[in-house]
Backbone atoms as SQL, in Angstrom:
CREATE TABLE atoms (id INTEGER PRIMARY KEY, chain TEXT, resi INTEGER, resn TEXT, atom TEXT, x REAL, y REAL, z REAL);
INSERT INTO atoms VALUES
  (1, 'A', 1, 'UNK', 'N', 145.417, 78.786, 11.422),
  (2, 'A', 1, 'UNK', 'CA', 144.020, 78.392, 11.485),
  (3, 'A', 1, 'UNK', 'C', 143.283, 79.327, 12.441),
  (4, 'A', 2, 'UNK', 'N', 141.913, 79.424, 11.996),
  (5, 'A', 2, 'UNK', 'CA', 141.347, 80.555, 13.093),
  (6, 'A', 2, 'UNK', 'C', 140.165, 79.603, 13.699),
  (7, 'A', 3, 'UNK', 'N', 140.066, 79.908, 14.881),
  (8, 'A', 3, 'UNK', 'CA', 139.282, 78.968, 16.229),
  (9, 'A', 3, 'UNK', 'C', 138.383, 80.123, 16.343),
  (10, 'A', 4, 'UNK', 'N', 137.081, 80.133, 16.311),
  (11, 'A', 4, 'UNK', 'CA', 135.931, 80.591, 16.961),
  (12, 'A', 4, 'UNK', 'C', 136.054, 79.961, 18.511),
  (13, 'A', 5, 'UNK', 'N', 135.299, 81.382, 19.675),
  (14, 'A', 5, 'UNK', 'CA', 134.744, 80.434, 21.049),
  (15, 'A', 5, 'UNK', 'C', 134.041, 81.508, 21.439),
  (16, 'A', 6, 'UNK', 'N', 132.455, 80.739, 21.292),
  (17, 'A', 6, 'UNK', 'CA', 131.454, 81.954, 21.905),
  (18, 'A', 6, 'UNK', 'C', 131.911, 82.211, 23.453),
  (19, 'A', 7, 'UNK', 'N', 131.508, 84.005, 23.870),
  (20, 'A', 7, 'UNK', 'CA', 131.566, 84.130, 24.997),
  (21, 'A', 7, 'UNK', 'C', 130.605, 85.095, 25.694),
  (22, 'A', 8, 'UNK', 'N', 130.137, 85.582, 26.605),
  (23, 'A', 8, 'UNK', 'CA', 129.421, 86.192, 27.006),
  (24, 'A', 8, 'UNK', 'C', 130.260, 87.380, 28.244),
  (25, 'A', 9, 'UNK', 'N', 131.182, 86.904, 28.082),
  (26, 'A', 9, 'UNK', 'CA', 132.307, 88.464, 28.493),
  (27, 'A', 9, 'UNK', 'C', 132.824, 89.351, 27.777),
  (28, 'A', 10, 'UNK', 'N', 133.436, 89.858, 28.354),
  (29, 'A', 10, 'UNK', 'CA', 134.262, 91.354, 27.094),
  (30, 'A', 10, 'UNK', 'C', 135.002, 91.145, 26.495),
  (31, 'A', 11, 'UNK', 'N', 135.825, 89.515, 26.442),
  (32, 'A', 11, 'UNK', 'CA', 136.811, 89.179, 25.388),
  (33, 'A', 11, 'UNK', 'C', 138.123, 89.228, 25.459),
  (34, 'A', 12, 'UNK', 'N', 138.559, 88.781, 26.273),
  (35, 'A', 12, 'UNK', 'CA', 139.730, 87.990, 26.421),
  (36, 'A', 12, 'UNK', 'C', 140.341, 86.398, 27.038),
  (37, 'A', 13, 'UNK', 'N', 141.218, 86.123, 26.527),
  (38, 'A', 13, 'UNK', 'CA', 141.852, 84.207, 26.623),
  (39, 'A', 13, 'UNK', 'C', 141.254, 83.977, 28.218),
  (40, 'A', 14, 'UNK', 'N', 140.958, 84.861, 29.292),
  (41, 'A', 14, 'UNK', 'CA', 140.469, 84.612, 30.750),
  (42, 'A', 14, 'UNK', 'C', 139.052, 84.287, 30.747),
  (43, 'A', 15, 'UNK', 'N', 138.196, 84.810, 29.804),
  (44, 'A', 15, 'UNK', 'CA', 136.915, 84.764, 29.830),
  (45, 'A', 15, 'UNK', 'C', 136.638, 83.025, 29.533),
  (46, 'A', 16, 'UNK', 'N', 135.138, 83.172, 30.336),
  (47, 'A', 16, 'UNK', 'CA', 134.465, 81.280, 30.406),
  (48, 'A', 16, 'UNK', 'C', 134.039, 81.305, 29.083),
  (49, 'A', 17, 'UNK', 'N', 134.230, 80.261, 28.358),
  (50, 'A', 17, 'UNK', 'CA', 133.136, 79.377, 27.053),
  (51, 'A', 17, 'UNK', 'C', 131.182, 80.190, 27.684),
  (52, 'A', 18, 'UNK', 'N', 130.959, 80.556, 26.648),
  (53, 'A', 18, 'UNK', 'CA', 129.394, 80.662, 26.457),
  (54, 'A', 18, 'UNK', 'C', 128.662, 78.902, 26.825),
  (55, 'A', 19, 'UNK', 'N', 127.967, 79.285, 27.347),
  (56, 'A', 19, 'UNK', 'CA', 126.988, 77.914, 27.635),
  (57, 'A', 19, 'UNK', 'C', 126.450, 77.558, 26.447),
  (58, 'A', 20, 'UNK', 'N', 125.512, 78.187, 25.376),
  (59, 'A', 20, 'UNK', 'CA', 125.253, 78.187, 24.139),
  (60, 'A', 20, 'UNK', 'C', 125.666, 79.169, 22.900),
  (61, 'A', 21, 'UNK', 'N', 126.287, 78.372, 21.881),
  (62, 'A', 21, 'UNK', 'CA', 126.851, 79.213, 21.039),
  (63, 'A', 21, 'UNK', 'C', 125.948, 80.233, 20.154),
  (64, 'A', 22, 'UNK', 'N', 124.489, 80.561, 20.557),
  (65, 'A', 22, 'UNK', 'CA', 123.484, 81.325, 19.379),
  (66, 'A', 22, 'UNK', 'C', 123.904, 82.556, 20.722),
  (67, 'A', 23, 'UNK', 'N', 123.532, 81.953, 21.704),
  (68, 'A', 23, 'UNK', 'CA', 122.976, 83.312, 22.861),
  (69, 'A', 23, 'UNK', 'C', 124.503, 83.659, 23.342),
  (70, 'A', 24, 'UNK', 'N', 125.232, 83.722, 22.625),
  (71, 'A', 24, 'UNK', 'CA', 126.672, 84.635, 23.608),
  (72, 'A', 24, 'UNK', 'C', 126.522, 85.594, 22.858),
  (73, 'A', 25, 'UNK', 'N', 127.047, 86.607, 23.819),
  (74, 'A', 25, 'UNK', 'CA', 127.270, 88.313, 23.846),
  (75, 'A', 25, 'UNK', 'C', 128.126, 88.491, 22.362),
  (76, 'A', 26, 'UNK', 'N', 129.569, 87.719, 22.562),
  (77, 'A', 26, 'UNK', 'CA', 130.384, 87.870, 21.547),
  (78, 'A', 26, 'UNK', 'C', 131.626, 86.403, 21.183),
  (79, 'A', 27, 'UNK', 'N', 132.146, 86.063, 20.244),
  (80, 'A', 27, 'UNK', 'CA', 132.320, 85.666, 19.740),
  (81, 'A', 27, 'UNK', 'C', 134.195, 86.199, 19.708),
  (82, 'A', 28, 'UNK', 'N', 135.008, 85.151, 20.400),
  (83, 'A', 28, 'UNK', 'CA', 136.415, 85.608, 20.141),
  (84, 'A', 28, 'UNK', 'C', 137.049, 84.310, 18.893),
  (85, 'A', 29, 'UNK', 'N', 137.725, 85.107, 17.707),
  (86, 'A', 29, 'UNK', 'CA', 138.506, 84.771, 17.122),
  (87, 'A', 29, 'UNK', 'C', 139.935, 84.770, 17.663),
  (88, 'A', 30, 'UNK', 'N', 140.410, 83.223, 17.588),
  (89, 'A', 30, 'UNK', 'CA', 141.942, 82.863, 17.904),
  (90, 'A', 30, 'UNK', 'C', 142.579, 82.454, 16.670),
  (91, 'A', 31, 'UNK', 'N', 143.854, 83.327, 16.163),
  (92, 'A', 31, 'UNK', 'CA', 144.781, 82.907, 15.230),
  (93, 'A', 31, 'UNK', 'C', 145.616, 82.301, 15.486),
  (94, 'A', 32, 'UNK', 'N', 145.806, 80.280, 14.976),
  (95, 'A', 32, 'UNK', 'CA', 146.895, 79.950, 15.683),
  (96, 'A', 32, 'UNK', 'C', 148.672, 80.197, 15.420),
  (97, 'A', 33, 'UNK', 'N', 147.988, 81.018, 14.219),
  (98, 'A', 33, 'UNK', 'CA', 149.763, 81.072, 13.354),
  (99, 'A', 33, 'UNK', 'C', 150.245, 82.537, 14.279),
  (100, 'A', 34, 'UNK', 'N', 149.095, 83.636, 14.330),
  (101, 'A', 34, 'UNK', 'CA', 150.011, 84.592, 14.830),
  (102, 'A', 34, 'UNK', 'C', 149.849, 85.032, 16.308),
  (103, 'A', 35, 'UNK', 'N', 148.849, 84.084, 16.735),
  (104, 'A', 35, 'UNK', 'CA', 148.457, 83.471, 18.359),
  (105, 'A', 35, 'UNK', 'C', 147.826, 85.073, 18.908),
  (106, 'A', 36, 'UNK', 'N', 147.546, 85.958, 17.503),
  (107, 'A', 36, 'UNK', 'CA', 146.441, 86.821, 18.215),
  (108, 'A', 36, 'UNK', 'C', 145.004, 86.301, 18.089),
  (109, 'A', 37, 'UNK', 'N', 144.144, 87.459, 18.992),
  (110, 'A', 37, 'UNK', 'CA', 142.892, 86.903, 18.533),
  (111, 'A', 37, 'UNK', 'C', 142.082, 88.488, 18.380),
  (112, 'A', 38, 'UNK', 'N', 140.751, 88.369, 17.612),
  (113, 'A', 38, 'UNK', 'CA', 140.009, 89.627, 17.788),
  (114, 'A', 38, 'UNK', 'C', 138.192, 89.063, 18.431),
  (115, 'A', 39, 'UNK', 'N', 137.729, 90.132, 18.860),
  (116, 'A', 39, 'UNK', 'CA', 136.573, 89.675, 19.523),
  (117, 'A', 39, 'UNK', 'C', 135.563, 90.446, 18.260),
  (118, 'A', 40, 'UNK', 'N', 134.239, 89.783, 18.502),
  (119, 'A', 40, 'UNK', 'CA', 133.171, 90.574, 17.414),
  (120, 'A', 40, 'UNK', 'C', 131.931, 90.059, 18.159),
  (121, 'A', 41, 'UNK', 'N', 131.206, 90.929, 18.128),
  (122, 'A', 41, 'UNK', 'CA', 129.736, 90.793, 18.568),
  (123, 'A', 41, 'UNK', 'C', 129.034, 89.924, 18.075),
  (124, 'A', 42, 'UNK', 'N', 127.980, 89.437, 18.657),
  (125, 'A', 42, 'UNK', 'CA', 127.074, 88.248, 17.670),
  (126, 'A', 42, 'UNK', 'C', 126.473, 89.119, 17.171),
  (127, 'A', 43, 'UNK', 'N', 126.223, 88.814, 16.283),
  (128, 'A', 43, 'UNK', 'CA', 125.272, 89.326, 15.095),
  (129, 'A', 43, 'UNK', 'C', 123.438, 89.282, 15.782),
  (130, 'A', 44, 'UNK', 'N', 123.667, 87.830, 15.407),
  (131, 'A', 44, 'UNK', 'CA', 121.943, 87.680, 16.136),
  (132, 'A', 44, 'UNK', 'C', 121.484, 88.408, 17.250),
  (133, 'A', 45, 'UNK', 'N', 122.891, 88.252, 18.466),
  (134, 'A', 45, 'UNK', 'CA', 121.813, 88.969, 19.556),
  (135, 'A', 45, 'UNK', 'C', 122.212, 90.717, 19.242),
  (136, 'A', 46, 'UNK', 'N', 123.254, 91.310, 18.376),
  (137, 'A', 46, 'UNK', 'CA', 123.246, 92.582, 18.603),
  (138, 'A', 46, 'UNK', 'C', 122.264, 93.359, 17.760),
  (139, 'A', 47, 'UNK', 'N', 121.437, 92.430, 17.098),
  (140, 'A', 47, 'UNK', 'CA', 120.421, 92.489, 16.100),
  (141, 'A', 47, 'UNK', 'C', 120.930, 92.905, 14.437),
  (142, 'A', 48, 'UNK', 'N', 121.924, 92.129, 14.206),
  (143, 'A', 48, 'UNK', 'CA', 122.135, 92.222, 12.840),
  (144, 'A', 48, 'UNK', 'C', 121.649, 91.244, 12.062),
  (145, 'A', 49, 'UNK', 'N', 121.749, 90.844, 10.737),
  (146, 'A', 49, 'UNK', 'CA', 120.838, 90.403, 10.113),
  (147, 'A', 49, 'UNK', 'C', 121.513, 88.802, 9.705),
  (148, 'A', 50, 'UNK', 'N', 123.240, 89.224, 9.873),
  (149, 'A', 50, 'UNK', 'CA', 123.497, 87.759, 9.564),
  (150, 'A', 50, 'UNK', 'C', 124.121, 86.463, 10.495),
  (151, 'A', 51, 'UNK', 'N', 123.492, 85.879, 9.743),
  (152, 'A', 51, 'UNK', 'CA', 123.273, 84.709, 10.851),
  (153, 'A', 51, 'UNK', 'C', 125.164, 84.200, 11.178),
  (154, 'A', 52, 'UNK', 'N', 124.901, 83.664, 12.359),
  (155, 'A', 52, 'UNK', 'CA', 126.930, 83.086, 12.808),
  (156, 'A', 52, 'UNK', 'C', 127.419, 82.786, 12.238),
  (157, 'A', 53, 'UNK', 'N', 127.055, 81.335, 11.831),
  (158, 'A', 53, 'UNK', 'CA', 127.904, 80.713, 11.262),
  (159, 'A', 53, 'UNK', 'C', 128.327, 81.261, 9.556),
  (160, 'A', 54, 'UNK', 'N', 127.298, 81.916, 9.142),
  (161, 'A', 54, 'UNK', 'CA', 127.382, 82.616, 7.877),
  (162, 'A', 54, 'UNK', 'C', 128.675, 83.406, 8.279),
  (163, 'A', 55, 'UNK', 'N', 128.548, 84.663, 9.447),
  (164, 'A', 55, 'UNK', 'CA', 129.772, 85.666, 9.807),
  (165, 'A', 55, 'UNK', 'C', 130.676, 84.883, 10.194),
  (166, 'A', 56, 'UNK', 'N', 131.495, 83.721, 10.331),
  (167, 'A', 56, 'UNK', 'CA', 132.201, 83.209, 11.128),
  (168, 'A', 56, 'UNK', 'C', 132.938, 82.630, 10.053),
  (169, 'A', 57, 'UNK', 'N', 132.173, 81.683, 9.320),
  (170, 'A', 57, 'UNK', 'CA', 132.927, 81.633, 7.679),
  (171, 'A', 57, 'UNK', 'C', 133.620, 82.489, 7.129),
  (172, 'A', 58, 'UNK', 'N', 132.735, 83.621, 7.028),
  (173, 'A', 58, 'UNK', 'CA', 132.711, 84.905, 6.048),
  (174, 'A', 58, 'UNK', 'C', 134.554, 85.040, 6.844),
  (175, 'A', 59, 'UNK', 'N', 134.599, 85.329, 8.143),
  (176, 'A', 59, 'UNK', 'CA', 136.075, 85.413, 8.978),
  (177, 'A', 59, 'UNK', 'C', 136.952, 84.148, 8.716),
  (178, 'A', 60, 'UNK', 'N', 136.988, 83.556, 8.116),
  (179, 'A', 60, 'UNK', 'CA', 137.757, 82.418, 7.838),
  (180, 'A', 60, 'UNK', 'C', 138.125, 81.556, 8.983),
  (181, 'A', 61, 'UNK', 'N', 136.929, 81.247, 9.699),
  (182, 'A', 61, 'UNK', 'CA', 137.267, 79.985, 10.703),
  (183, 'A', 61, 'UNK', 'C', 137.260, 79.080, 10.206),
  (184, 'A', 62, 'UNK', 'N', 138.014, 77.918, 10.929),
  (185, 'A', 62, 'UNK', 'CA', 138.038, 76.616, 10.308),
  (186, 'A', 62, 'UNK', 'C', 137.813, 75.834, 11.442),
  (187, 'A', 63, 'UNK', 'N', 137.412, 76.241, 12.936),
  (188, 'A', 63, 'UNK', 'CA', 137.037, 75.591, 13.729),
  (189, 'A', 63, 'UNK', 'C', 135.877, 76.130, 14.793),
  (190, 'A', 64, 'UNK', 'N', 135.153, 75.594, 15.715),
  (191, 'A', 64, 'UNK', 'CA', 134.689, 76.168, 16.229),
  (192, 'A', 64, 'UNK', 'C', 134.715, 75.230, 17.845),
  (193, 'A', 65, 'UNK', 'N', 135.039, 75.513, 18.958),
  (194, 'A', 65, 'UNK', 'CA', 134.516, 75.221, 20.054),
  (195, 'A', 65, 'UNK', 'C', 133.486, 75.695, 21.334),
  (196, 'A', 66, 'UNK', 'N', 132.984, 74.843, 21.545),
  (197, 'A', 66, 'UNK', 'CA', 131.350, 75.249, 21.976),
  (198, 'A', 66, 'UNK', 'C', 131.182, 74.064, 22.932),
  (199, 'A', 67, 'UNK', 'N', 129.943, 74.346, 24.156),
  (200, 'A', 67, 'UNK', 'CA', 129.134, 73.409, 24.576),
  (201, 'A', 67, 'UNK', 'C', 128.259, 72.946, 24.258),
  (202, 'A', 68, 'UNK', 'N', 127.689, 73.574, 23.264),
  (203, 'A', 68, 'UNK', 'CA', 126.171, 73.371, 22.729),
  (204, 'A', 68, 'UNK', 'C', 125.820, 74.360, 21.705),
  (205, 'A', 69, 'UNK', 'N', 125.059, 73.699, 20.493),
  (206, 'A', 69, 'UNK', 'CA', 124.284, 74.911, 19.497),
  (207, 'A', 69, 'UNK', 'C', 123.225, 74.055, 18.975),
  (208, 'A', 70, 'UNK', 'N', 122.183, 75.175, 18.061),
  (209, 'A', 70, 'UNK', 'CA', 121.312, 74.160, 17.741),
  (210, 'A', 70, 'UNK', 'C', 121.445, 73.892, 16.490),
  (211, 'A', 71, 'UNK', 'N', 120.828, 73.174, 15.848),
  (212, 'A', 71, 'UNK', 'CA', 120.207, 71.922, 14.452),
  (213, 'A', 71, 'UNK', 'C', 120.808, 72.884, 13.462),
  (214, 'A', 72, 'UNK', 'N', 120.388, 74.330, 13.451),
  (215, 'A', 72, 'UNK', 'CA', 120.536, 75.233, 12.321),
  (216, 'A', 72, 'UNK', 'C', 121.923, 75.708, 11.880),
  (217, 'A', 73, 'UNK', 'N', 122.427, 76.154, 13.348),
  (218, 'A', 73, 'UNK', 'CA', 123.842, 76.102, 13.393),
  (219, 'A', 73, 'UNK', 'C', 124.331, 75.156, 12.878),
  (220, 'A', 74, 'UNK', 'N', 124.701, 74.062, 13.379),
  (221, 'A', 74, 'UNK', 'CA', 125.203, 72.520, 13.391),
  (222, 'A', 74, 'UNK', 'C', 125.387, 72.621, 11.498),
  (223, 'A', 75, 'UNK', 'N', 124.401, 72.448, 11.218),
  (224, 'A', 75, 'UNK', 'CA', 124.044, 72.460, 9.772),
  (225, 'A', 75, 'UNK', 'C', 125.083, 73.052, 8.988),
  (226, 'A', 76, 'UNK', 'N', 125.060, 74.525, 8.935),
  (227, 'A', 76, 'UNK', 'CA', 125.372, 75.169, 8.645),
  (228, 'A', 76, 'UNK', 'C', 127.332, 75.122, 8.745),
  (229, 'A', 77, 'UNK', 'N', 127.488, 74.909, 9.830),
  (230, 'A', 77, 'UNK', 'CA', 129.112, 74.447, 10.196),
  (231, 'A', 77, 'UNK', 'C', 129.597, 73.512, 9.277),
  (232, 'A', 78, 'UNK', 'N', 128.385, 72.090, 9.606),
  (233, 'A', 78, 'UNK', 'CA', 128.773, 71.402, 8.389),
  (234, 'A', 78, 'UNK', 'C', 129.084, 71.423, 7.307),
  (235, 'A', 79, 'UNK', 'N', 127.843, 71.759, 6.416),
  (236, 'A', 79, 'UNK', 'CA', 127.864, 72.506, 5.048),
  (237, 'A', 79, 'UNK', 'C', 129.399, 73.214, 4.817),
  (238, 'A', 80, 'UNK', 'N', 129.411, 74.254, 5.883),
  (239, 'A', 80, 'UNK', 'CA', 131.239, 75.166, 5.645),
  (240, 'A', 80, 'UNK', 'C', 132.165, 74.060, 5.953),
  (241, 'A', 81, 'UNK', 'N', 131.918, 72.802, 6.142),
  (242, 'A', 81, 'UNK', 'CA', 133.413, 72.001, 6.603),
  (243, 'A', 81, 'UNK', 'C', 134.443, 72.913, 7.837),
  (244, 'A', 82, 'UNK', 'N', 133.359, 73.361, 8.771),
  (245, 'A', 82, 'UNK', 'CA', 133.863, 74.018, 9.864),
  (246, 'A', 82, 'UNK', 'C', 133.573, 72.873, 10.895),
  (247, 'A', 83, 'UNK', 'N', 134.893, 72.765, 11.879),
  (248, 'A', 83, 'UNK', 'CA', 135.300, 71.374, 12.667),
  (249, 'A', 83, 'UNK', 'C', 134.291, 72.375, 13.911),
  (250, 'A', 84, 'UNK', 'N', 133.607, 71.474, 14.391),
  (251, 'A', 84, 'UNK', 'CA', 133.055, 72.077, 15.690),
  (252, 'A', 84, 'UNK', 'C', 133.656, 70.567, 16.672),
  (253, 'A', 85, 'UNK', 'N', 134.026, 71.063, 18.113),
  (254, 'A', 85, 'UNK', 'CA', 134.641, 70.800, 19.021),
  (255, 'A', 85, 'UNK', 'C', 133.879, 70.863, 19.989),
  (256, 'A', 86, 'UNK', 'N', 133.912, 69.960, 21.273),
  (257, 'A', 86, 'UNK', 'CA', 132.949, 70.067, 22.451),
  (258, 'A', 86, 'UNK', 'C', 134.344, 71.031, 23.542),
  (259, 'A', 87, 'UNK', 'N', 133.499, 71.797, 24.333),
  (260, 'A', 87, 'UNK', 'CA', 134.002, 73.025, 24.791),
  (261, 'A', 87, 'UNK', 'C', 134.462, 72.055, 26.690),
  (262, 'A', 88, 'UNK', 'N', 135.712, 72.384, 27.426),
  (263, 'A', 88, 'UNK', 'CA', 135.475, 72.024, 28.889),
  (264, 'A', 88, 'UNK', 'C', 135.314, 72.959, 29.544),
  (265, 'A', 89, 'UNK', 'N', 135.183, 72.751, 30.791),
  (266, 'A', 89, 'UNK', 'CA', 135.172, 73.508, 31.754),
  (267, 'A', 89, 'UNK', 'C', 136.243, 74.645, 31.966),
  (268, 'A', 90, 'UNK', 'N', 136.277, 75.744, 31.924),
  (269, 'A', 90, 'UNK', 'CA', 137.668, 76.514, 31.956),
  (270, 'A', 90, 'UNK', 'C', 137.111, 77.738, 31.321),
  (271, 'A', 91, 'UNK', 'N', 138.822, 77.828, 30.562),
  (272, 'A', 91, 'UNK', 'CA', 138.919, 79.530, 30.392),
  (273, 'A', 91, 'UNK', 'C', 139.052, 79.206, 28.893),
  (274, 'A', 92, 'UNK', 'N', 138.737, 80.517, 27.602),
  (275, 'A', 92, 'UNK', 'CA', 138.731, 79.889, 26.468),
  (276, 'A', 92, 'UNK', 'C', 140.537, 79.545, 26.408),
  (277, 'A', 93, 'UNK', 'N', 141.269, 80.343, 27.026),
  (278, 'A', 93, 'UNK', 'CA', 142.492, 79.609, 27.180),
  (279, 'A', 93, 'UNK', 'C', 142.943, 78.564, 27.192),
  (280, 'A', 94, 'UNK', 'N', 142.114, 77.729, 28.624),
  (281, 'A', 94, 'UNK', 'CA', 142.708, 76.315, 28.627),
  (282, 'A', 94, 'UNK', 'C', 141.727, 75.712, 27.384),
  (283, 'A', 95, 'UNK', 'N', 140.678, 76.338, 27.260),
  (284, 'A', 95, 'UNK', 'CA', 140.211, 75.412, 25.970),
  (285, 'A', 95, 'UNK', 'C', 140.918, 75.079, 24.539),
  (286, 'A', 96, 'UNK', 'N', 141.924, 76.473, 23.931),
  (287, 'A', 96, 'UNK', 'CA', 142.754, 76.537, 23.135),
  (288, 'A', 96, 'UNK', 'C', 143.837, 75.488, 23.147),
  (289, 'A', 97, 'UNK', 'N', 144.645, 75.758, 24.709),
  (290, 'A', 97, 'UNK', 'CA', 145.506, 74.390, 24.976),
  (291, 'A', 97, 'UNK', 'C', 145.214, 73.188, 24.658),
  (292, 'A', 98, 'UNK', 'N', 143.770, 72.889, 25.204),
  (293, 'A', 98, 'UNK', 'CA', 143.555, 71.580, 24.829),
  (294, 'A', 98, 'UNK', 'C', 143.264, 71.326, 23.253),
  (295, 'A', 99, 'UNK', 'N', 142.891, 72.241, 22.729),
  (296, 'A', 99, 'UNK', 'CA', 142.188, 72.022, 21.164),
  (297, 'A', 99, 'UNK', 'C', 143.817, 71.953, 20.430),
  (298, 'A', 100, 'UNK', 'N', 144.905, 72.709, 21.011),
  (299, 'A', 100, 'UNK', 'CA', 146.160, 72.705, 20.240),
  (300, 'A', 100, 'UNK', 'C', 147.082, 71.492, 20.761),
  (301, 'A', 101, 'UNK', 'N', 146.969, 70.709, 21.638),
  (302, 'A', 101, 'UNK', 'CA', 147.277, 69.177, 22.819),
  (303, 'A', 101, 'UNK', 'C', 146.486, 67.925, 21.998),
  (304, 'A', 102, 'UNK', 'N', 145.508, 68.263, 21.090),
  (305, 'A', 102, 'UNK', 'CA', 144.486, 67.405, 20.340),
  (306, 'A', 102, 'UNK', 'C', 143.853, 66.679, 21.482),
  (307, 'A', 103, 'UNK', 'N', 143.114, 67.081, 22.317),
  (308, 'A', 103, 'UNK', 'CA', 142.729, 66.456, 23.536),
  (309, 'A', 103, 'UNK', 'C', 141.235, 67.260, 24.047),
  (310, 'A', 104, 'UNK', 'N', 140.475, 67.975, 22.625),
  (311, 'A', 104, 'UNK', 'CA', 139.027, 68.155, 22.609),
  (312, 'A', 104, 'UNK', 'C', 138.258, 67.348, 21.784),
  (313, 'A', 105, 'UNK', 'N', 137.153, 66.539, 21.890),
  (314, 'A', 105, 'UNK', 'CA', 136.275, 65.920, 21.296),
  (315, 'A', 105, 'UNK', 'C', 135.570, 66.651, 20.423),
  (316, 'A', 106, 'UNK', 'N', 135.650, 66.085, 19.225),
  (317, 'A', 106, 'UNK', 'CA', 134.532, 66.793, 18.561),
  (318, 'A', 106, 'UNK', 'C', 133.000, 66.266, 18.914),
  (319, 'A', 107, 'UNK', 'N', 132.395, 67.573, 18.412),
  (320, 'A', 107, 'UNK', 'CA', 130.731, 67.645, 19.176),
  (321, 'A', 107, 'UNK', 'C', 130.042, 66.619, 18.609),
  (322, 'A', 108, 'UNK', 'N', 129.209, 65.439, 19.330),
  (323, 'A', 108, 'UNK', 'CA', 127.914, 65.121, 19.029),
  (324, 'A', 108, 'UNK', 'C', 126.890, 65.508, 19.151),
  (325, 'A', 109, 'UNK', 'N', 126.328, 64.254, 17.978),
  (326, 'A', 109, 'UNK', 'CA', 124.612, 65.051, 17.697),
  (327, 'A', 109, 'UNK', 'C', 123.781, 65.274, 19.489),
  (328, 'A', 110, 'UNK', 'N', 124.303, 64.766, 19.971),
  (329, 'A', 110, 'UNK', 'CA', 123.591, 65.058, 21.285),
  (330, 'A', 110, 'UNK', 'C', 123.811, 66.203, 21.804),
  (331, 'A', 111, 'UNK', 'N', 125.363, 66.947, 21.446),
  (332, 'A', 111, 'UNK', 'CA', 125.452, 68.183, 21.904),
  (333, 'A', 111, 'UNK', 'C', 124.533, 69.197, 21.082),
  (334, 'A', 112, 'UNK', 'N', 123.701, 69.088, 19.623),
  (335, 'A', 112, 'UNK', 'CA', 122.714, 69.933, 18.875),
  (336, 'A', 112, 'UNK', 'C', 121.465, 70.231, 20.018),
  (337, 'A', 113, 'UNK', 'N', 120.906, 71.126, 20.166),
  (338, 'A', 113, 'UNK', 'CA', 119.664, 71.655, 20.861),
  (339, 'A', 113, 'UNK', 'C', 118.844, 71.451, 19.482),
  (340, 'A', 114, 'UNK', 'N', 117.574, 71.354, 20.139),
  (341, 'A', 114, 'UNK', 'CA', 116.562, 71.130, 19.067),
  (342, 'A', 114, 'UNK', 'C', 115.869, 72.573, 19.668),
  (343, 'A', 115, 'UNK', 'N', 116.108, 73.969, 18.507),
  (344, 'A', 115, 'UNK', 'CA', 114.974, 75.141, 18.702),
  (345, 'A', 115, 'UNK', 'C', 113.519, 75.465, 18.002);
């Protein structure tokens, strides 16, 4: 299975969770079968044309963990039957642990930003 976790560092398991998943720098893919991962730029902020969750599909995620995104996103995850997850405090590391421990919540509508 592949795990999306926005980040706003250079991309590796040490780096913090992005505060919001539109505005991070980049975007690390985690494979849990071959426990690599690859990093990719956001689209939106590096000024490309397609939108995340569109590129994130397109990469065959099937999950996503985050602190927060907005309405459009959200949507859109849905629609793909992409599991979005509420993100803790930590490293996307310990966030992985916990998402692979089954001991992350998935996101509520309260975690959606209204943009």
């Amino acid at each position: 299975m592949k795990i999306a976790v926005p980040t706003d560092e250079k991309g590796s398991l040490d780096d913090k969770v992005a505060l919001h998943f539109g505005r991070a720098n980049n975007f690390l893919i985690y494979n849990t079968e071959t426990k690599g991962f690859e990093i990719f730029p956001n689209p939106e902020v590096t000024g490309g044309k397609e939108f995340p969750p569109d590129f994130l599909h397109s990469q065959g995620v099937k999950a996503i963990i985050v602190f927060a995104l907005g309405t459009l996103a959200h949507q859109k995850f849905k629609n793909y039957a992409i599991k979005m997850y509420k993100a803790i405090q930590g490293t996307i590391a310990d966030n992985l642990q916990k998402f692979g421990d089954g001991k992350l919540q998935e996101l509520k509508e309260e975690d959606v930003d209204v943009f």
